[in-house]
Backbone as JSON Lines, residues from 0, in Angstrom:
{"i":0,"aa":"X","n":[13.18,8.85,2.68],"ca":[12.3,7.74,2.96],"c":[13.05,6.75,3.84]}
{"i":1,"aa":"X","n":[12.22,6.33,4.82],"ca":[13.27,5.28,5.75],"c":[12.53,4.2,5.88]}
{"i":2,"aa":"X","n":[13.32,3.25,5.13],"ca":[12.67,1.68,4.87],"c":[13.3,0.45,5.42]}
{"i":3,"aa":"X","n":[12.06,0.18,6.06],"ca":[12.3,-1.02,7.62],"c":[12.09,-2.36,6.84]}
{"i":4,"aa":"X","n":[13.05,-3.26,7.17],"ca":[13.34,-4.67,5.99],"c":[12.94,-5.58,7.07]}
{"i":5,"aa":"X","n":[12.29,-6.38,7.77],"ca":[12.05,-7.19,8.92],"c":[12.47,-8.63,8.04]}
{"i":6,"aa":"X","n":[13.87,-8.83,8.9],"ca":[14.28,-10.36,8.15],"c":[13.57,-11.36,8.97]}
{"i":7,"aa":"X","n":[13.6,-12.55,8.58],"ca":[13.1,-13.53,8.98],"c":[14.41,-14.96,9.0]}
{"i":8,"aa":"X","n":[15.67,-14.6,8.39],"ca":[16.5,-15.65,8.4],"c":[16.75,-16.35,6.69]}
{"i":9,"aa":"X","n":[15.44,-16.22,5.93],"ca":[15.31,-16.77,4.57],"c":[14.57,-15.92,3.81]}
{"i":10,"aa":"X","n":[14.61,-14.67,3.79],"ca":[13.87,-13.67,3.06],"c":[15.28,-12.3,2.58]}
{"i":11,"aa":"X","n":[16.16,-12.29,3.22],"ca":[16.98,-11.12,2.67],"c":[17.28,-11.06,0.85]}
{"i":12,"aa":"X","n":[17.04,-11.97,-0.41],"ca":[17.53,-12.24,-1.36],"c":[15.5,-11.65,-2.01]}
{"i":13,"aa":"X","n":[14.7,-11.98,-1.29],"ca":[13.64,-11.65,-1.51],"c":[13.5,-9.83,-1.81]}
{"i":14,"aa":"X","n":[13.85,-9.65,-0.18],"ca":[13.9,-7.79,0.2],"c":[14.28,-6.95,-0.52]}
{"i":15,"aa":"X","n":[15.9,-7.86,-0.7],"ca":[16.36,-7.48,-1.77],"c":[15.56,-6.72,-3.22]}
{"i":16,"aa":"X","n":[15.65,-7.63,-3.69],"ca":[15.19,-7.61,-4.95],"c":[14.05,-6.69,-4.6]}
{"i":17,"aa":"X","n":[13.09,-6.56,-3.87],"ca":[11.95,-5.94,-3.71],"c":[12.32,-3.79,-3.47]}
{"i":18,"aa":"X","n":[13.19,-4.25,-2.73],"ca":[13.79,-2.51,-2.86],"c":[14.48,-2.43,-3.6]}
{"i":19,"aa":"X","n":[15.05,-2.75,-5.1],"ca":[15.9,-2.72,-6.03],"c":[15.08,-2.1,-7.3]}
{"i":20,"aa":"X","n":[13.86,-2.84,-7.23],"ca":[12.84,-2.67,-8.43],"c":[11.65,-1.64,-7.89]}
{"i":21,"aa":"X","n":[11.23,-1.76,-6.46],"ca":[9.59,-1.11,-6.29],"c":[10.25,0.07,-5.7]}
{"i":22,"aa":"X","n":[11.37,0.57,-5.05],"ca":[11.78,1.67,-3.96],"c":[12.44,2.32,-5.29]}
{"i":23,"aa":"X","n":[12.38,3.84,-5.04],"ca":[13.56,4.49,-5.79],"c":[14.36,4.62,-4.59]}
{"i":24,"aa":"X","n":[15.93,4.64,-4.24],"ca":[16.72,5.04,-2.93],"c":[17.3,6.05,-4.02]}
{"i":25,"aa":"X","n":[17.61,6.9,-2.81],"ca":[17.9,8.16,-3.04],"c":[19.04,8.42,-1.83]}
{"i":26,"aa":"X","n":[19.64,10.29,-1.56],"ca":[20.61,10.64,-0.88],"c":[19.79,10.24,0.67]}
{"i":27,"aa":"X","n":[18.61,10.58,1.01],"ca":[17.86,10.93,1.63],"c":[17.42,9.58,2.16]}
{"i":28,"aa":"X","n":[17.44,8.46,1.89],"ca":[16.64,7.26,2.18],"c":[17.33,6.58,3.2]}
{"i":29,"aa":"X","n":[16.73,5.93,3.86],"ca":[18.1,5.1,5.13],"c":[17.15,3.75,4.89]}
{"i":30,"aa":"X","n":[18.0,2.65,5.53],"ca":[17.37,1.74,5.09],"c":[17.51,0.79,6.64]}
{"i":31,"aa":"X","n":[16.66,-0.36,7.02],"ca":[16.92,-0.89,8.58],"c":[16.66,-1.75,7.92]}
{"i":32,"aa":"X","n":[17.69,-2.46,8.85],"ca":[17.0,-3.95,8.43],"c":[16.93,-4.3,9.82]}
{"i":33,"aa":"X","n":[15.9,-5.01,10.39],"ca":[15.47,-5.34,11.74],"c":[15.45,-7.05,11.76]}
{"i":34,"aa":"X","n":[15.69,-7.19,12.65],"ca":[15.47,-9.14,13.16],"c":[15.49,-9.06,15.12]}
{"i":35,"aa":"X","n":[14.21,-10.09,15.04],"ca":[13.86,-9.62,16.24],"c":[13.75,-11.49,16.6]}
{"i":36,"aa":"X","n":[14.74,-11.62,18.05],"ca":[15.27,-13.05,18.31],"c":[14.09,-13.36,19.13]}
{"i":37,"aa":"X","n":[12.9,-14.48,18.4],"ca":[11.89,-14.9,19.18],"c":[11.68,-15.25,20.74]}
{"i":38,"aa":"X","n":[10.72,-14.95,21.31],"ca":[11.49,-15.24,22.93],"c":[9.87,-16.01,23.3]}
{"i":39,"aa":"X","n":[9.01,-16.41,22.46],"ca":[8.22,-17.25,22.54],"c":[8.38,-19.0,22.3]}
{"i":40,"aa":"X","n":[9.63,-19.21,21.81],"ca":[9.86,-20.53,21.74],"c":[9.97,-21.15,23.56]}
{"i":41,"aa":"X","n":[11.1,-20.21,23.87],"ca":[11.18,-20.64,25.58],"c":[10.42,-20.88,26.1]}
{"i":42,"aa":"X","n":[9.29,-19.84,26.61],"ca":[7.9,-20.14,27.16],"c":[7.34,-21.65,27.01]}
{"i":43,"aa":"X","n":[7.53,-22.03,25.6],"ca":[6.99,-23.08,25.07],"c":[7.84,-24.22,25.41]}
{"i":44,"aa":"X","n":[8.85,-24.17,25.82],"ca":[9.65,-25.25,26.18],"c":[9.89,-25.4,27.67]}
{"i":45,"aa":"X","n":[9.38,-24.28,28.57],"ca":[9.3,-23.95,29.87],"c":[7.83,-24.9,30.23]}
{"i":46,"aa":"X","n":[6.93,-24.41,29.45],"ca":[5.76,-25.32,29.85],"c":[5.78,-27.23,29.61]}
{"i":47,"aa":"X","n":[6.79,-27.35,28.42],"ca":[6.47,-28.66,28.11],"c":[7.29,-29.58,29.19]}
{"i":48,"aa":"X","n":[8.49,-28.64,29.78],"ca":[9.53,-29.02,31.07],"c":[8.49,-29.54,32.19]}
{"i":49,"aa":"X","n":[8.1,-28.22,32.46],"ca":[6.76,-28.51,33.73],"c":[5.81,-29.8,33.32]}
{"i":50,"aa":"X","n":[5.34,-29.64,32.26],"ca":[4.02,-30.87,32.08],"c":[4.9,-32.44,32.19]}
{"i":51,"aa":"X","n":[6.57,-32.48,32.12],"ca":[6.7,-33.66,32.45],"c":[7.52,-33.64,33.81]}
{"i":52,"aa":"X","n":[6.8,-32.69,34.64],"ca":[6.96,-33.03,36.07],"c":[8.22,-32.43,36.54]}
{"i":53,"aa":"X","n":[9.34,-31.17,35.4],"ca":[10.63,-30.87,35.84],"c":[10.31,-29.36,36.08]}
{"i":54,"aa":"X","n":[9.72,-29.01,37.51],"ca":[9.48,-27.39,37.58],"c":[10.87,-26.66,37.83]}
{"i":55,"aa":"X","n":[10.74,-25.16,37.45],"ca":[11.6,-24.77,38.25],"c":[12.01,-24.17,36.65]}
{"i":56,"aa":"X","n":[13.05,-23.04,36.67],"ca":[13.85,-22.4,35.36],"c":[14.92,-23.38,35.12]}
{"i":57,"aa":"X","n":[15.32,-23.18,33.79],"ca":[16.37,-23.65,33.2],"c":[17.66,-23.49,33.93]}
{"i":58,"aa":"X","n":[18.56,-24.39,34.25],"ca":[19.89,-24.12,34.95],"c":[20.35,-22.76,34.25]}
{"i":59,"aa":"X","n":[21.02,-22.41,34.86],"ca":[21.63,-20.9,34.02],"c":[22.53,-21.17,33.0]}
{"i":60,"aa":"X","n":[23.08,-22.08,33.69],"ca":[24.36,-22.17,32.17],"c":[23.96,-22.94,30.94]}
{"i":61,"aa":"X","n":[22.61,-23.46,31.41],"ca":[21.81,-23.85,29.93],"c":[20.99,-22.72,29.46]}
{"i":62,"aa":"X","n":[20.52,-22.05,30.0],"ca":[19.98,-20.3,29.39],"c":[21.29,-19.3,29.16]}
{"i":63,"aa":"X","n":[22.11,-19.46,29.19],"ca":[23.68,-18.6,28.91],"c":[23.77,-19.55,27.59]}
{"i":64,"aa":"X","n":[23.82,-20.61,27.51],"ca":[24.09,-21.22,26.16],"c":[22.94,-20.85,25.14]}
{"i":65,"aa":"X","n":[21.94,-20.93,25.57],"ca":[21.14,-20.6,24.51],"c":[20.77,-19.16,24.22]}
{"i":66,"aa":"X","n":[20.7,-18.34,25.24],"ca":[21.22,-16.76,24.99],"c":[22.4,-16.5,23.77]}
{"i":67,"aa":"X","n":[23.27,-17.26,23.8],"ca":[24.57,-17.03,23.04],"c":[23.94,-17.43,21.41]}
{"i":68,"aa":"X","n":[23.56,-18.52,21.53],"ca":[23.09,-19.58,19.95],"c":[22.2,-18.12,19.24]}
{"i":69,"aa":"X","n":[20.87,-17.7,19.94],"ca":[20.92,-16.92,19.18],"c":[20.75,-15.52,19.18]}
{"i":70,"aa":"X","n":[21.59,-15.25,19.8],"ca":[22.46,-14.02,19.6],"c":[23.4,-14.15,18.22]}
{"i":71,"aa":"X","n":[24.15,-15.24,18.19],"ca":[24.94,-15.26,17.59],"c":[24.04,-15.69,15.87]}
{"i":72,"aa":"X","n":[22.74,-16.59,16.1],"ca":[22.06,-16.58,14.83],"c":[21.97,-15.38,14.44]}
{"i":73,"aa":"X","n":[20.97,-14.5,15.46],"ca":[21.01,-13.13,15.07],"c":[21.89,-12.25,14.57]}
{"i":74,"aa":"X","n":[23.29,-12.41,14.47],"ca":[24.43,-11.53,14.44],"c":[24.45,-12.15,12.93]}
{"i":75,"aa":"X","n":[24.36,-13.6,12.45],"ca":[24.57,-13.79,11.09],"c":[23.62,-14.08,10.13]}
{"i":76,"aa":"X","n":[22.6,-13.58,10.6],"ca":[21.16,-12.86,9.82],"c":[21.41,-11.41,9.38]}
{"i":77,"aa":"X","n":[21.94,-10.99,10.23],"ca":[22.28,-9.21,10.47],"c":[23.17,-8.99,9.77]}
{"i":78,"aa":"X","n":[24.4,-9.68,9.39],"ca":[25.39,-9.71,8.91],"c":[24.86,-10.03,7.45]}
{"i":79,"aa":"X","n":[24.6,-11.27,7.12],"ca":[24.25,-11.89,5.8],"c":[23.37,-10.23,4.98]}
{"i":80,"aa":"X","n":[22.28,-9.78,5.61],"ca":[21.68,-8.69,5.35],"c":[22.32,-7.31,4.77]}
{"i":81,"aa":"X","n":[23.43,-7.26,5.49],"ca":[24.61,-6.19,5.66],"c":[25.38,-6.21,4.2]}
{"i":82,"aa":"X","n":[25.39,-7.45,3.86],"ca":[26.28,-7.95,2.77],"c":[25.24,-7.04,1.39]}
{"i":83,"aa":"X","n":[23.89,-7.36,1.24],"ca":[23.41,-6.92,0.4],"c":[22.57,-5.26,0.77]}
{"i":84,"aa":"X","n":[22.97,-4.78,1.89],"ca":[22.43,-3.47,1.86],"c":[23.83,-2.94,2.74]}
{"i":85,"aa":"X","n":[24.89,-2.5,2.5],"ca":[25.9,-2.39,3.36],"c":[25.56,-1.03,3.99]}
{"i":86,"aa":"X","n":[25.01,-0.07,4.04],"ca":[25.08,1.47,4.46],"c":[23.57,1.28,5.51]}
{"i":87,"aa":"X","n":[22.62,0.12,5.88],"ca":[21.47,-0.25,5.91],"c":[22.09,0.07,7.7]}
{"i":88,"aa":"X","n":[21.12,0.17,8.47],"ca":[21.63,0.72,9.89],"c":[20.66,-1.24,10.71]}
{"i":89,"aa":"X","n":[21.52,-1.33,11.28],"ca":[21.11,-2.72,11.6],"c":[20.54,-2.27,13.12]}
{"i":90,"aa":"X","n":[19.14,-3.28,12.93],"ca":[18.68,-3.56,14.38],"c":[17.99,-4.59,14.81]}
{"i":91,"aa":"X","n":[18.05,-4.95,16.2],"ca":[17.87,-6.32,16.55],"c":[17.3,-6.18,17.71]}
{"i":92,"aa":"X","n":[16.47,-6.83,18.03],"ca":[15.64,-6.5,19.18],"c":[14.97,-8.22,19.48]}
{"i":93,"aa":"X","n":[14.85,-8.33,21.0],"ca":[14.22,-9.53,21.63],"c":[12.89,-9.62,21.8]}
{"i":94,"aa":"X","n":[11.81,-10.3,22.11],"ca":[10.86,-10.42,22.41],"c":[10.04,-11.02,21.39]}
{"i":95,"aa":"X","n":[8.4,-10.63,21.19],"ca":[7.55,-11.42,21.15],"c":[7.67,-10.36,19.24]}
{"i":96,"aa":"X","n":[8.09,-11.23,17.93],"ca":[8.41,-10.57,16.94],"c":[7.07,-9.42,16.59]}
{"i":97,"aa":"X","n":[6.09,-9.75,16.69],"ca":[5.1,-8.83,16.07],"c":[5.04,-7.77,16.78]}
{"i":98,"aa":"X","n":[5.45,-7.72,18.56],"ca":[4.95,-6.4,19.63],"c":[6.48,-5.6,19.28]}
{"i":99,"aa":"X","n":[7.58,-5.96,18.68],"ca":[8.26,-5.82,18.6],"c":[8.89,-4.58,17.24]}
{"i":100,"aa":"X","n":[8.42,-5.59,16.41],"ca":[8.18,-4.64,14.4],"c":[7.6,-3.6,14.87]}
{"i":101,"aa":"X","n":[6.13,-3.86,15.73],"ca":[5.8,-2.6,15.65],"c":[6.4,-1.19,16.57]}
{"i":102,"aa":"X","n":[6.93,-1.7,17.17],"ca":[7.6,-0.88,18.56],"c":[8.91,-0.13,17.61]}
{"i":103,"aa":"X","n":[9.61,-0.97,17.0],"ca":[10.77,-0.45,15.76],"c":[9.93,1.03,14.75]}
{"i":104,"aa":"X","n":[8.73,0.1,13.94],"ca":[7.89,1.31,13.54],"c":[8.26,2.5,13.61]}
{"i":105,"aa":"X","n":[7.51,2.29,14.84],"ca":[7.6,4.09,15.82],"c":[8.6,4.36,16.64]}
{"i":106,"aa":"X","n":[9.61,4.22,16.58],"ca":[10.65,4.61,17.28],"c":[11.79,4.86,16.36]}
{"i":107,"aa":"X","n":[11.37,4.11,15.25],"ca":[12.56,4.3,13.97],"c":[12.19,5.68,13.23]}
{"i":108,"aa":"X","n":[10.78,5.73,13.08],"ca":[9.6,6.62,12.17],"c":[9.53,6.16,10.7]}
{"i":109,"aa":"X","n":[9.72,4.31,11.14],"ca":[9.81,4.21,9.41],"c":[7.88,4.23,8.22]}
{"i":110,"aa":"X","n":[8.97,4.7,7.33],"ca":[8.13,5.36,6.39],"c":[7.07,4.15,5.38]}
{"i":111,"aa":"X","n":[7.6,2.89,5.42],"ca":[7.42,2.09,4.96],"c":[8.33,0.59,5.16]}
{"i":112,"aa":"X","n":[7.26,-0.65,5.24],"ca":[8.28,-1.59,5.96],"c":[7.92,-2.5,5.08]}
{"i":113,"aa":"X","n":[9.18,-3.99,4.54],"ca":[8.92,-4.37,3.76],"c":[8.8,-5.66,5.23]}
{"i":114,"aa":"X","n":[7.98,-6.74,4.61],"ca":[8.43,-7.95,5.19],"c":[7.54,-9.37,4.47]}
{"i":115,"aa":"X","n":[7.87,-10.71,4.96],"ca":[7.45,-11.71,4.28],"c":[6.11,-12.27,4.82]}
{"i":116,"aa":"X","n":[5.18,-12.42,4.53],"ca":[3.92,-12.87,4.81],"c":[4.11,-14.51,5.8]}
{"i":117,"aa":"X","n":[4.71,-15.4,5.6],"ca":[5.37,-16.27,5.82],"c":[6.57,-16.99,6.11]}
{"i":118,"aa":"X","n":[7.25,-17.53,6.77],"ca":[8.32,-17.9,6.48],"c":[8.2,-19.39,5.28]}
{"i":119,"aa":"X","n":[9.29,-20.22,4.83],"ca":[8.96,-20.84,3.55],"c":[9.17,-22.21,4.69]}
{"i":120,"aa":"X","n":[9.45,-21.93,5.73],"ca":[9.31,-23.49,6.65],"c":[8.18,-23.67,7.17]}
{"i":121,"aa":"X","n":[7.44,-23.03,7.26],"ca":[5.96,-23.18,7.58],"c":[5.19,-23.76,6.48]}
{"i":122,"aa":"X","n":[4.45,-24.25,6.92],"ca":[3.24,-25.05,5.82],"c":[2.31,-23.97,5.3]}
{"i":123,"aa":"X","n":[1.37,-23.95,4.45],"ca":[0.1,-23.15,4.78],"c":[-0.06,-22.48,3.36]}
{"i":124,"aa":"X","n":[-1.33,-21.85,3.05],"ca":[-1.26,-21.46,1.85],"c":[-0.55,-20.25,1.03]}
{"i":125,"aa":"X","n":[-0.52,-20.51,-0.01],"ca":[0.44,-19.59,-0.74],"c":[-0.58,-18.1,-0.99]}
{"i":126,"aa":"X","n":[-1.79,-18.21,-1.06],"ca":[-2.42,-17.26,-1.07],"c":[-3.79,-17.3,-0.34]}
{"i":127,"aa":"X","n":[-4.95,-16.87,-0.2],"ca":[-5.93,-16.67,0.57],"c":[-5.8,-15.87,2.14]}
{"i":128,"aa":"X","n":[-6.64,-16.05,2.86],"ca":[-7.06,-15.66,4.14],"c":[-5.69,-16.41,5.34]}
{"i":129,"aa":"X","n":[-5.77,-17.11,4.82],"ca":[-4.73,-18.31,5.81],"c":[-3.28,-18.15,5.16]}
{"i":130,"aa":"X","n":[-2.65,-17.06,4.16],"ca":[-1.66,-17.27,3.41],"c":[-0.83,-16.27,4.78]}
{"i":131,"aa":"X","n":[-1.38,-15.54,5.65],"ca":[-0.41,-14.51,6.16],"c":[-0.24,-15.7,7.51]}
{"i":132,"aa":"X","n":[0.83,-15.11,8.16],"ca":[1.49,-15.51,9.67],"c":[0.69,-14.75,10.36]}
{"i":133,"aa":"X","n":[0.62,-15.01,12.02],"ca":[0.17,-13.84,12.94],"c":[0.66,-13.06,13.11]}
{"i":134,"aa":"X","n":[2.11,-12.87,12.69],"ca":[2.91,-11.44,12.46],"c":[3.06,-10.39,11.58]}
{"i":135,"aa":"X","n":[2.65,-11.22,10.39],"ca":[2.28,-10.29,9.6],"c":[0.92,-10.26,9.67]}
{"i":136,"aa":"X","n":[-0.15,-10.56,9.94],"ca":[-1.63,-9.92,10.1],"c":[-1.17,-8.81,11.19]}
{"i":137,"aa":"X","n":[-0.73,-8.9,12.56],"ca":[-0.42,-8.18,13.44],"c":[0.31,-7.11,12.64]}
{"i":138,"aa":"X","n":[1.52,-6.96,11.98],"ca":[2.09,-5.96,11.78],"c":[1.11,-5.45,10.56]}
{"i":139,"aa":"X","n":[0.38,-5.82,9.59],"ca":[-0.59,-5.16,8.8],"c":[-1.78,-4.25,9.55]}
{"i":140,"aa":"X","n":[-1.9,-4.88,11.04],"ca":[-3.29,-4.38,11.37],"c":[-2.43,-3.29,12.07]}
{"i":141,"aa":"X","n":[-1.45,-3.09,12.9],"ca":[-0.92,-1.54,13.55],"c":[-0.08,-1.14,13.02]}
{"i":142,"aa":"X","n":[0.48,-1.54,12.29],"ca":[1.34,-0.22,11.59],"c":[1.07,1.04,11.41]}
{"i":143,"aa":"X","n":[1.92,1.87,11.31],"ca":[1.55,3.32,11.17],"c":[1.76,4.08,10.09]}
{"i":144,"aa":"X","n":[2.32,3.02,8.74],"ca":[2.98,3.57,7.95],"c":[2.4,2.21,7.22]}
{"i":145,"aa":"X","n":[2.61,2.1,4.94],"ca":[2.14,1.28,4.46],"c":[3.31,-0.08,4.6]}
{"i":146,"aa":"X","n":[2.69,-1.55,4.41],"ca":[3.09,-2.49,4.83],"c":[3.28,-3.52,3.45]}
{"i":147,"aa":"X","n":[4.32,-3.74,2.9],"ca":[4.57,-4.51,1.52],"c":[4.9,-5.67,2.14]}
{"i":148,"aa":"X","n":[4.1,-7.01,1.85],"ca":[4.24,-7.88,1.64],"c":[5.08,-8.42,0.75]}
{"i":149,"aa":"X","n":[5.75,-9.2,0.74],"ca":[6.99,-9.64,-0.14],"c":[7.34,-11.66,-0.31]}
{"i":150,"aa":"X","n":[6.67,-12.3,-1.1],"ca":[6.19,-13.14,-1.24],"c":[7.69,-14.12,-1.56]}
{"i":151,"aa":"X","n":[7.84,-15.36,-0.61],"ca":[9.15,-15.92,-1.31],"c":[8.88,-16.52,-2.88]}
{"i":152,"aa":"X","n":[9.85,-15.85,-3.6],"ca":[9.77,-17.11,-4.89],"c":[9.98,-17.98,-5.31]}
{"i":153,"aa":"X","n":[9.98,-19.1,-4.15],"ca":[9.83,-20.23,-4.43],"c":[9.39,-20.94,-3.71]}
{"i":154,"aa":"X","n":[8.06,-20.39,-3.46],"ca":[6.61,-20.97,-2.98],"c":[6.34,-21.29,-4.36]}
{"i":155,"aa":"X","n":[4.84,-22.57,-3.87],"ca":[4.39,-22.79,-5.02],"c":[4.04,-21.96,-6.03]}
{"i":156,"aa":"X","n":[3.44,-21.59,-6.95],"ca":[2.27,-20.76,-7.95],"c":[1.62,-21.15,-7.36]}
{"i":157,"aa":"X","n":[0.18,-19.72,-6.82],"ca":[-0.85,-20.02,-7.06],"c":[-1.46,-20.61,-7.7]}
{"i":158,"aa":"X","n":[-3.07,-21.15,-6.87],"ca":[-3.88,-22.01,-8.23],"c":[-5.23,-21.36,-8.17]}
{"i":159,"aa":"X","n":[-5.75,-20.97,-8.81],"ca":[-7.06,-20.04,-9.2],"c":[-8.27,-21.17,-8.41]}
{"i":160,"aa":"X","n":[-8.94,-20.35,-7.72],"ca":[-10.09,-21.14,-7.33],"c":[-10.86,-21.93,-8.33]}
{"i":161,"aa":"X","n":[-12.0,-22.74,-7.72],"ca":[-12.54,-23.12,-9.24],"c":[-13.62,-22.59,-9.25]}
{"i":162,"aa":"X","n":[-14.09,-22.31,-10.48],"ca":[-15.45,-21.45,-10.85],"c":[-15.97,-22.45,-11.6]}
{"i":163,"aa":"X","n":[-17.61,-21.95,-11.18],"ca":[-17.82,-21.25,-9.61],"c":[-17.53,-22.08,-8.45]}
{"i":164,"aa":"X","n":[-17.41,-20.83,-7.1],"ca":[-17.23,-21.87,-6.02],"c":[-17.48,-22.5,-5.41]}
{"i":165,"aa":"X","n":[-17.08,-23.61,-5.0],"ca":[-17.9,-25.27,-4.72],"c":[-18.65,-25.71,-6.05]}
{"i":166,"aa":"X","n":[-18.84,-25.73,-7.02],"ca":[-19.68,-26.57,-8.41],"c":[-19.0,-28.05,-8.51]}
{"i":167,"aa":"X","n":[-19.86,-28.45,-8.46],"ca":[-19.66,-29.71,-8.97],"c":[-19.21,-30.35,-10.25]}
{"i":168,"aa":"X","n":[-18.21,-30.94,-10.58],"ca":[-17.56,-30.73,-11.78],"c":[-19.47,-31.77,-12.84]}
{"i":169,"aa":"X","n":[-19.23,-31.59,-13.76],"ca":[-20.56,-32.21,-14.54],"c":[-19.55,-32.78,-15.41]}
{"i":170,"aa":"X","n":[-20.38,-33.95,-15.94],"ca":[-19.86,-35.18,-17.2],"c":[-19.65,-33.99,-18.34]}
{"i":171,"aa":"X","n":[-19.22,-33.86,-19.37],"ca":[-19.51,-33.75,-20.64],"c":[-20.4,-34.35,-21.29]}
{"i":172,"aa":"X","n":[-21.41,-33.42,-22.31],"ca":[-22.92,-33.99,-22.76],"c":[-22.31,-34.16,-23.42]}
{"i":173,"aa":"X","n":[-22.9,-35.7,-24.29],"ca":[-22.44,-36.16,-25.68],"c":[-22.77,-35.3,-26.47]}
{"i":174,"aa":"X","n":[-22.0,-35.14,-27.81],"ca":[-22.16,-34.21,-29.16],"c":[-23.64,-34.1,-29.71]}
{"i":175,"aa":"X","n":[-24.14,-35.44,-30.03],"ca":[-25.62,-35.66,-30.7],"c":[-26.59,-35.18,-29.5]}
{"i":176,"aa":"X","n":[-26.77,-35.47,-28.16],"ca":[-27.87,-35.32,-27.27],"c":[-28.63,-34.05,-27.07]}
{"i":177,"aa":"X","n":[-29.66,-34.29,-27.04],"ca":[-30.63,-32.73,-26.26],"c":[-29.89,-32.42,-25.13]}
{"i":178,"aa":"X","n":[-30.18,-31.11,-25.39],"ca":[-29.73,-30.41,-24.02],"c":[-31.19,-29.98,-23.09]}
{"i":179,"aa":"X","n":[-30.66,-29.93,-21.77],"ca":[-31.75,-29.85,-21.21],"c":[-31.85,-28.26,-20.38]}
């Protein structure tokens, strides 16, 4: 079985635990752990350059510095990971994270991929429709293989909707009164 771990920076203690208890590993099992160095923040800081009137790319030796930062985040994500799966075959890849997981997928042939619905620096809900990232909806909707969600634990608890949904909470009828 070959099981793809997609870190996020604050989920390896999660993964962990999640292939310890739900995976049997065996002689046969290989394990990846993947981290893929976002390359959508730039874009985003390329445009906000331009909108205050500074066109043109980043000097180089300010894109050589930040090439390095995280590279080198990446190397101690990869590393930290390494510590708790040591035999785990490390990979790291650039670009846009979701076109990316899935590109690993199929090129790895993994059998099953664990990853976090969220990161825990993001806002947003702990469960419902709105509880996943666009990376994990993206990596749930093409994958080629099944996709375990792996929830940090120490997000809030869920809170049960209220029943029924939307009701209006009502007074309590006094003890003596007709009911109607």
């Amino acid at each position: 079985m070959r099981i793809l771990c997609c870190l996020d920076g604050t989920n390896i203690t999660q993964l962990q635990q999640a292939v310890s208890t739900l995976i049997k590993i065996d002689q046969q099992s290989a394990i990846g752990l993947l981290y893929v160095i976002d390359s959508g923040p730039r874009h985003d800081m390329q445009r906000r350059r331009e909108s205050l009137f500074r066109t043109g790319p980043l000097p180089q030796r300010q894109e050589a510095r930040m090439d390095a930062a995280e590279t080198t985040a990446a190397q101690d994500i990869l590393q930290e990971g390494s510590k708790y799966f040591p035999t785990a075959e490390i990979l790291q890849r650039s670009g846009q994270p979701e076109q990316q997981i899935i590109y690993v997928i199929f090129s790895w042939q993994a059998d099953v991929v664990l990853l976090c619905p969220r990161s825990p620096e993001q806002d947003g809900p702990s469960i419902g429709p709105h509880s996943l990232g666009h990376v994990a909806r993206f990596v749930i909707d093409h994958a080629g293989c099944p996709v375990l969600l792996i929830r940090h634990t120490d997000q809030r608890p869920p809170q049960p909707p209220p029943y029924p949904p939307n009701a209006q909470q009502r007074a309590p009828l006094p003890p003596n009164s007709p009911q109607s």
